[in-house]
C-alpha positions, -999 to 999 in steps of 0.1 A, spaced: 473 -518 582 440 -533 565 419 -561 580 436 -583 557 468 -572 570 457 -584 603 440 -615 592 473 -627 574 496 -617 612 466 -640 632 457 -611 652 420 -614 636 408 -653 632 396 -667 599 387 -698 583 413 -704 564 417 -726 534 456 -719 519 487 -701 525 520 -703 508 548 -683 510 533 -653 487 493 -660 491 467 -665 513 434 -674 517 406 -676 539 365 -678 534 343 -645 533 324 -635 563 296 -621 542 297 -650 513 278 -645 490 273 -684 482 287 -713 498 323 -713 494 332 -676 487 369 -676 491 393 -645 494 423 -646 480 450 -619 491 493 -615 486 509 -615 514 526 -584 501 501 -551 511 498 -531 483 460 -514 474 462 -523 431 471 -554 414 494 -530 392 516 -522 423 523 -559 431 553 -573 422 556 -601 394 562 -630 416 538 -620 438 511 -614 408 527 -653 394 519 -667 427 484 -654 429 479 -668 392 488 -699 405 467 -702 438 439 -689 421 434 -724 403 446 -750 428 419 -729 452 393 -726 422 399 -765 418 392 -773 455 363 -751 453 347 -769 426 353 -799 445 345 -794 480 309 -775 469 305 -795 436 297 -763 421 316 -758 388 304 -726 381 318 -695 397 335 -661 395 369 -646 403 359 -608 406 392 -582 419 383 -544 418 412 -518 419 403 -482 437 374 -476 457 357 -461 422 362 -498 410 341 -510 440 369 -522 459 363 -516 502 395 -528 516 423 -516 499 447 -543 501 450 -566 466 422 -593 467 408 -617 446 371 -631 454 361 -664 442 325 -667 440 308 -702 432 278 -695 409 250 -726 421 221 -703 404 210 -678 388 197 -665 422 225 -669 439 264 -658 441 277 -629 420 251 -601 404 265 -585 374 254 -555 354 273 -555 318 270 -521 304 289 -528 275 298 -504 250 314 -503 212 353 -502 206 358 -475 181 384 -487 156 401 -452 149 408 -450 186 418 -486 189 449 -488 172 465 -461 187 452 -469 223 467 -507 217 502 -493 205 499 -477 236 495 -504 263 520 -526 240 542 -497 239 541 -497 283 544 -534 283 579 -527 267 596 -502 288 
């Protein structure tokens, strides 16, 4: 059982801002700027690949009514939704989270380092048949 386990049964308070029958959501207790939201299915499950559709449908669809009442109730428009999968991938607790970060400025909110690399196009085709060929089965 994670903290966010917990959280969600009321045995650990939180301030929280929406629930529905698939999501919740509460703010961070280390925000990193006014606002910082978490985002988590009720269903416990460590990777956003493990959840099940509905689940992952309903999270798409709380993630913008809570962006949208975000934006409003900081009047910051700017923000980012960050979810890490594996403790590799940065994530701590490993129950499915989302994290949605309002931006005010540059000083403030989300850090990012963008290492980005080049797609090679002889590897690209075949690694996109791939993933198309998994979205299939």
């Amino acid at each position: 059982m994670t903290i966010f386990d917990k959280i969600i049964a009321g045995q650990i308070p939180c301030s929280k801002v929406y629930e529905d029958a698939h999501v919740f959501a509460f703010l961070d207790n280390s925000p990193l700027s006014e606002g910082h939201t978490l985002v988590v299915p009720r269903q416990a499950r460590a990777h956003l690949h493990e959840l099940d559709a509905e689940v992952g449908a309903a999270l798409g669809r709380a993630l913008v009514v809570i962006s949208r009442a975000i934006v409003a109730a900081t009047g910051c428009g700017e923000y980012n939704v960050l979810q890490n999968n594996g403790a590799t991938a940065h994530q701590a607790v490993m129950h499915v989270h989302f994290h949605i970060i309002p931006k005010p400025s540059s000083a403030s909110g989300l850090g990012i380092s963008w290492p980005a690399g080049k797609l090679d196009p002889a590897k690209a085709a075949g690694l996109a048949a791939q993933i198309a060929a998994a979205i299939a089965r």
